[in-house]
C-alpha positions as CSV (number, residue, x, y, z in Angstrom):
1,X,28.6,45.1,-51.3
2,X,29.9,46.4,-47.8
3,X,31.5,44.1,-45.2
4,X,28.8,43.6,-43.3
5,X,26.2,42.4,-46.1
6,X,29.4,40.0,-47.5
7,X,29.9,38.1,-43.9
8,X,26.1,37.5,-43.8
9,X,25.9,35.9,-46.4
10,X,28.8,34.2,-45.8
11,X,27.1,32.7,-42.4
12,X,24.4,31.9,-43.8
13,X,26.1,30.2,-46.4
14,X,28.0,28.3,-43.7
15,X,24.7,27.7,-41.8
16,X,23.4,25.9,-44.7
17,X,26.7,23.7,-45.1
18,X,26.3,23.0,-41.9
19,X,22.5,22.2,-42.1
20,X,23.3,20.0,-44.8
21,X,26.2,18.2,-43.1
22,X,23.9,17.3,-40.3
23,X,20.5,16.5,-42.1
24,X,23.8,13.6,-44.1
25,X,24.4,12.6,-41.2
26,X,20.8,12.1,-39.6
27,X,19.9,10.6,-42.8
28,X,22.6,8.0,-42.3
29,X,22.1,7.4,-39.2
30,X,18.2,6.2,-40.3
31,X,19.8,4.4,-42.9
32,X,22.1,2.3,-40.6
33,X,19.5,1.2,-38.2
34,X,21.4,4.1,-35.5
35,X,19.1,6.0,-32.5
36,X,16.2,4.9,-30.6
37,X,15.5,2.1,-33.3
38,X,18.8,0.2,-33.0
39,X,18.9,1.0,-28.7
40,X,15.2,-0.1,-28.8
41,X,15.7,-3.7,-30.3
42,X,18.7,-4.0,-28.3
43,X,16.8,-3.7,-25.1
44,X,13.6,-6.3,-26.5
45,X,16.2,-8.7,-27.4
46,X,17.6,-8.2,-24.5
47,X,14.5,-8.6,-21.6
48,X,13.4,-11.3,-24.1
49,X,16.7,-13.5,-23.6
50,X,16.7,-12.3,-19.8
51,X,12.9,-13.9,-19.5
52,X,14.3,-17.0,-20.7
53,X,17.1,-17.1,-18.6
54,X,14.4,-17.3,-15.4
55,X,11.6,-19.8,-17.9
56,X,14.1,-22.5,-18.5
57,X,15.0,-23.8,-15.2
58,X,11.2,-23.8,-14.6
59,X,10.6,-25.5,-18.2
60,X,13.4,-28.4,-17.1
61,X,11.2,-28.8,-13.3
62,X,8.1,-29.7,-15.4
63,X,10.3,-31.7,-17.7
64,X,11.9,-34.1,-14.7
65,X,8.8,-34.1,-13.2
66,X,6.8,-35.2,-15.8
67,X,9.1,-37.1,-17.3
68,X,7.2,-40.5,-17.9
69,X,4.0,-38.4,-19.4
70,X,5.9,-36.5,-22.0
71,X,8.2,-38.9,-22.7
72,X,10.8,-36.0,-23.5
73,X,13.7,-37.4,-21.9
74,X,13.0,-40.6,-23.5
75,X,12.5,-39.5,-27.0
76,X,15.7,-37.8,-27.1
77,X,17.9,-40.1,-24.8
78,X,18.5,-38.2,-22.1
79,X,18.8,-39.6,-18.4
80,X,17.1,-38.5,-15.5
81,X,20.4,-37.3,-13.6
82,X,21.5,-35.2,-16.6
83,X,18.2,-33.3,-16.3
84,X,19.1,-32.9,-12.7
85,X,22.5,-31.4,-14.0
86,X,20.8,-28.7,-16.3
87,X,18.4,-28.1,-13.8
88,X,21.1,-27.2,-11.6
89,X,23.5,-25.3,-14.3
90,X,20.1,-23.1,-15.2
91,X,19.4,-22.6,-11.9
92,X,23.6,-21.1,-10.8
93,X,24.1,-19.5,-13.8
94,X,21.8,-16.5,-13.4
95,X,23.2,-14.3,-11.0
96,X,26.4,-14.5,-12.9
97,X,24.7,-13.9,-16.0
98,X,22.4,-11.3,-14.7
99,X,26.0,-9.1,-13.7
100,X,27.5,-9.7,-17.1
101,X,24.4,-8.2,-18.8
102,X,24.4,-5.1,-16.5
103,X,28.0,-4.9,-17.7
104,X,27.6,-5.1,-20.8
105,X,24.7,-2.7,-20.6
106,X,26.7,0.2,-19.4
107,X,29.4,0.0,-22.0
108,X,26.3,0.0,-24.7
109,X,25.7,3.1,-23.2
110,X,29.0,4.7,-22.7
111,X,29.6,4.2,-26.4
């Protein structure tokens, strides 16, 4: 066996650890939830919560207004001014939430 023939085979003997090593890897990766899965559900779990964070001040308008039809506040003991309250702490907290998130977002990504 010359030189030559012994450092092919060699590489390709390499190539195939190599192959190996990253088909492990991929595998686990699959295995762990890891790749456009895992970034996938991030993102629906995320637009889901952020569609809530804009529905629940709306949900709590229809709640203080209609307050005597539902019966909501009523049934669960809570005044009319502490509606106003969560109105109001729904309504603020947004923006600052909406930064956070975008925050958050980029370290997901930088990782």
């Amino acid at each position: 066996m010359s030189l030559n023939e012994y450092n092919d085979r060699r590489i390709r003997n390499e190539d195939k650890k190599e192959v190996i090593k990253k088909r492990k890897f991929y595998d686990w990766q699959l295995e762990k939830g890891e790749g456009a899965e895992a970034l996938l559900g991030t993102m629906m779990t995320y637009t889901t919560q952020t569609q809530a964070l804009f529905l629940i001040p709306e949900t709590l308008l229809l709640i203080i207004f209609l307050a005597n039809e539902t019966k909501i506040p009523l049934k669960y003991s809570i005044r009319k001014s502490d509606l106003t309250y969560y109105f109001i702490f729904t309504t603020v907290i947004i923006l600052p939430n909406l930064i956070i998130d975008i925050f958050v977002l980029h370290i997901i990504e930088i990782i």
